[in-house]
Structures are given as structure tokens and as C-alpha cells.
N, C-alpha and C positions, 0 to 999 in steps of 0.2 A: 573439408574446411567450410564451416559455417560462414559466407560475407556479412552477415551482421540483421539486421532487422526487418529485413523486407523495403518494398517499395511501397509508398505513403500514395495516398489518396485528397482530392482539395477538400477537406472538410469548413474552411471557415471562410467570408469575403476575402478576396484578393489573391487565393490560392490558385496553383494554376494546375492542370492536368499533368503527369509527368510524360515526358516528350521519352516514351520507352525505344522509338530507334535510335536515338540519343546513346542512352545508358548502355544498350545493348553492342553501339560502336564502341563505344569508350571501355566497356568489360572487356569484349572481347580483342580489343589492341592491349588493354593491361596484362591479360592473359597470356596471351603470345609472345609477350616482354618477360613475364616471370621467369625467374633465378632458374638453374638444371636441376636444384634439389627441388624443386616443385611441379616437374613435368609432369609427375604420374600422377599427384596429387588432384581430388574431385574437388571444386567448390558448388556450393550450392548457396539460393536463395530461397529464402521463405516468401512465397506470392500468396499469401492465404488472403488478408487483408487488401493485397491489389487484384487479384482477381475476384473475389467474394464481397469486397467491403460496400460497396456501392449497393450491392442488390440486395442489401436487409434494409425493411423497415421494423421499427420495434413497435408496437400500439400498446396503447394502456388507456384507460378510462378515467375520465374526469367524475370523481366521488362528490366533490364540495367546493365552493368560490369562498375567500373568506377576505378581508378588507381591513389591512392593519396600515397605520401612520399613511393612509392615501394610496397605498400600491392594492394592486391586484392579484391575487394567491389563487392557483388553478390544481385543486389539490386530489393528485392521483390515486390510483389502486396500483400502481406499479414504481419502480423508480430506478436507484442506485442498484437495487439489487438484483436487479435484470439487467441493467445500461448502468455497468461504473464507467467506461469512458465517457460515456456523453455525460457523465456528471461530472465530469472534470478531473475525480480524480486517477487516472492510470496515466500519469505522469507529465500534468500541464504543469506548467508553472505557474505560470497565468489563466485563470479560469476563462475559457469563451462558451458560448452556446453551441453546445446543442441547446437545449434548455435548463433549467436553475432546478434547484434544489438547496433547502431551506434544515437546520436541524440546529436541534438544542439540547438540555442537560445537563448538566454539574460534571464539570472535568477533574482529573487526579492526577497529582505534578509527577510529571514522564519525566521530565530533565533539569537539569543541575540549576539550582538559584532556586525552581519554584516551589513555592508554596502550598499548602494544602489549603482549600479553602473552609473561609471560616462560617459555616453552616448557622450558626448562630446570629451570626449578621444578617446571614444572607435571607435565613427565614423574618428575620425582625424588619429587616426593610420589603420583602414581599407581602408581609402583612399591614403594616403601612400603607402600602401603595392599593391592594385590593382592597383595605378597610375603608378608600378616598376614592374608590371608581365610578366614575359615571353611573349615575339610573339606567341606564340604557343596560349596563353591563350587571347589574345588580344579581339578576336570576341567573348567567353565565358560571359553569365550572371550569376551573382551570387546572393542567394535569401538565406535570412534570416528568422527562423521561430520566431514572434514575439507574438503567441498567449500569454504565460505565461507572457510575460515584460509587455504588456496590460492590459489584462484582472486578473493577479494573484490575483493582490489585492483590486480588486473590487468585490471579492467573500465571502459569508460568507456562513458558511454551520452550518445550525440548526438544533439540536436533542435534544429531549427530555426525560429524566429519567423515566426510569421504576420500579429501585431498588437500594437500598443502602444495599449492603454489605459490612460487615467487618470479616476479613482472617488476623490472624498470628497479629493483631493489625493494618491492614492497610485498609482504606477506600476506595471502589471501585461503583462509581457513575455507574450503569450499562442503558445503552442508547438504544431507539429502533433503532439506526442506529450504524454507526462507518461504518469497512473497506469497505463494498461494498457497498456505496456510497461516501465516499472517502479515497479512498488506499492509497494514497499520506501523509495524514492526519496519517495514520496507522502507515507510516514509512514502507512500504511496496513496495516505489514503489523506487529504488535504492539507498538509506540510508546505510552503512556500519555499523555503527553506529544511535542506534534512536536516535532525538530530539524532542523535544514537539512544534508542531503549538501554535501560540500564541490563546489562547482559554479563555473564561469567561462564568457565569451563568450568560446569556441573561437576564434574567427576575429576578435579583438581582444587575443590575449595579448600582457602587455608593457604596456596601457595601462593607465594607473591609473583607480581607479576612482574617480567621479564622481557620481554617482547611488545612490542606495536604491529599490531597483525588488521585483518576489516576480512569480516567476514560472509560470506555471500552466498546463495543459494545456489541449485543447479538451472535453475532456467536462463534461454538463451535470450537472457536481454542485462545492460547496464543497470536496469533500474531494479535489479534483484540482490539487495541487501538489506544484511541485520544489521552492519556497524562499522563504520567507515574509523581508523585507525585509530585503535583502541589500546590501550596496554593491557594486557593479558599474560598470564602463566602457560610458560612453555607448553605447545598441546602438541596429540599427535594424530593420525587418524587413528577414528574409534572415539576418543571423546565423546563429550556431550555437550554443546552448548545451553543453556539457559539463557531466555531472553523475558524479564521481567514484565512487570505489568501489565498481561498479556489475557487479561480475564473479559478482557472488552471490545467488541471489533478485532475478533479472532477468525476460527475459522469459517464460522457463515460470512462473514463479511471479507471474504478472498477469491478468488478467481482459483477453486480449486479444480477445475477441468483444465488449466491451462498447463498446454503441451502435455497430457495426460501423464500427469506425475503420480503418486501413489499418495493415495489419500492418508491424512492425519490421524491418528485415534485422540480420543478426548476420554478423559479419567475425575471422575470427580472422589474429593480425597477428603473425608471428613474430620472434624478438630476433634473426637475424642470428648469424653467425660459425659 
């Protein structure tokens, strides 16, 4: 039996070191108390991040300083995709430093109510504003990241069922994939708040749905989901799930070495004529 996530390190002011003779009284009297059907039973801890965590440093190189609205921009060869934790996102809530990280783009509506943006506008008031820009700024080129406006929603990301549990009366579709191969999908990758990908059982379209299930990946942490209580068509193992707008901050952008799970394949599928 897995105890759950490991033992945490002080990463921010006012954190304190964990008192591990502490934990280790208090395991081992909980231990000793455990039910008879748990006698034979192993638990274990993950100490990977409390024995290791401390003694990495990560370095990357300062490429450019740049100076927008008064602040000061310290701008790397390295980032997120070396260090997603210290970028806040693998599962703060609240962003603290290690240090910042900056990004932009044209987004494409993930969840219910939003909008598609109106491109139209958007280049008619960008041209406005550079047609009025400073002398200073006159010979400046300015470039837009447009992978996610593009490609988001030309993505689907497929996983298939391994196991149907039910916990406390609630159905848990459990998948050979989920966050590392796609974090974004997880709610993991700058979400304050999670939302559900629009997501369906692949190999049941058509069926109506029938069921409130949330479905989740195999790694051993909470914060490994596609979709938290969804109505769905009765599934079973073997299924397929489909998880929508999956073309963008997929699998480069996931922690696919994590708990060395069995990498993703990626299929590009062309429109024909």
C-alpha cells in the first residue's frame, strides 16, 4: 500500500524543515494500531523528492533583459520545460517563486460559455496600437505565438481504460494514460481553478449518457485527472476515452518520464482531397 505522496521539502519563506523523527513516531504507533486484516499488509513511502530534492540545482542562461511597463524581464535559454515545478505549474494553486515565467498567444474556448475569439477585432485593434507606437519602437518587429490558436483544436488525445472503480459511491474510469501525456488535460498546467476538457467514450459515440463517472489516470498522485464528474455512456474496460482540444500543450509539454509510464504515440491524420 502506497501512503500517498512523499514527504515535502521547505521550498518557500516560512516553511519549515520536516521534524522526520516526528513522522516516523507517529507511522510507526499508527502502524502497530492497524486492523488484523492489515498485519501482513507492506506500506511504503515515496522519499524521492525528500531525499533528492534539495541537492538539485537547475542553471540556464540569461539570452536577453528586455523592459516592459517599468518591470524587468530576465529572459532565459531554459524554462518550464526543464523546471515545470518551479514554474508553478505541477499543482500550486497559488503561484510562488522559484522564479516567474511570462507567455502569450491566442487561446481557444476549452469550456462551456466561452467564446471563440474574434480575430478580426483582435488584429484591427493590434494594428491601431502599432500603427500609434512610439519612435523609439518604430524599427521594432513584433511576433505572436500562434501554435495553440492553430493547432488546439485539431488535437485529440486517446486513452484507454484499464479499470472501473467505485470509492465513497463515486465512479472512477481509471486510464493507461492521463497527466504525462497531457498535463494541460490534468488541469495542471496553470488552471487556478480545475475545468473538465471536453472529453467522450471514443468507442461508444452516439450512446447517451448514463452515468456520472471522473476519470483518472494511473499515476500515483491526486492531481492525475482528465475529468472530474462527468456524465458519460455506460463504459467498460477496454474503451477508449477521447479527450478534446488536445492539439496544444500535449505531449512535449508533460512530464512524460514521470514514474516511468509507457510513452504516448502521436499520429498525424490528414483532411483528404
Amino acid at each position: 500500500v502506497n501512503l500517498g505522496g512523499g514527504f515535502g521539502i521547505p521550498h518557500f519563506p516560512g516553511e519549515q524543515t520536516l521534524d522526520i523523527e516526528k513522522v516516523g513516531v507517529a507511522l510507526g504507533e499508527g502502524l502497530a494500531g492497524r486492523a488484523a486484516i492489515l498485519r501482513d499488509t507492506l506500506f511504503a513511502i515515496e522519499l524521492g523528492r525528500w531525499l533528492v530534492g534539495e541537492a538539485g540545482v537547475y542553471l540556464t542562461r540569461i539570452v536577453d533583459r528586455k523592459i516592459s511597463h517599468g518591470k524587468t524581464f530576465l529572459i532565459t535559454d531554459g524554462g518550464m520545460q526543464h523546471q515545470l515545478a518551479a514554474s508553478g505549474n505541477f499543482g500550486q494553486v497559488v503561484r510562488r517563486n522559484y522564479p516567474a515565467a511570462i507567455a502569450s498567444g491566442f487561446g481557444i474556448p476549452h469550456f462551456h460559455g466561452e467564446q471563440p475569439l474574434d480575430i478580426e477585432c483582435v488584429s484591427a485593434a493590434l494594428s491601431t496600437t502599432l500603427a500609434a507606437r512610439p519612435a523609439i519602437l518604430r524599427g521594432s518587429q513584433f511576433a505572436i505565438e500562434l501554435g495553440r490558436w492553430i493547432v488546439g483544436e485539431a488535437g485529440v488525445y486517446l486513452t484507454r481504460i484499464v479499470d472501473r472503480k467505485i470509492s465513497h459511491g463515486k465512479t472512477f474510469l481509471v486510464t493507461d494514460g492521463g497527466m504525462q501525456h497531457q498535463l494541460a488535460a490534468s488541469g495542471n498546467f496553470g488552471q487556478v481553478v480545475r475545468r473538465n476538457y471536453p472529453v467522450a467514450i471514443a468507442s461508444r459515440f452516439g450512446a447517451a449518457p448514463d452515468e456520472e463517472v471522473s476519470i483518472v489516470g494511473c499515476l500515483c498522485t491526486p492531481l492525475d485527472r482528465l475529468a472530474d464528474d462527468v456524465m458519460m455512456a455506460r463504459s467498460e474496460v477496454g474503451d477508449l476515452v477521447a479527450v478534446f482540444l488536445a492539439g496544444a500543450y500535449g505531449l512535449s509539454a508533460s512530464p512524460q518520464a514521470f514514474l516511468a509510464q509507457q510513452p504516448a504515440g502521436e499520429m498525424a491524420v490528414g483532411g483528404g482531397g
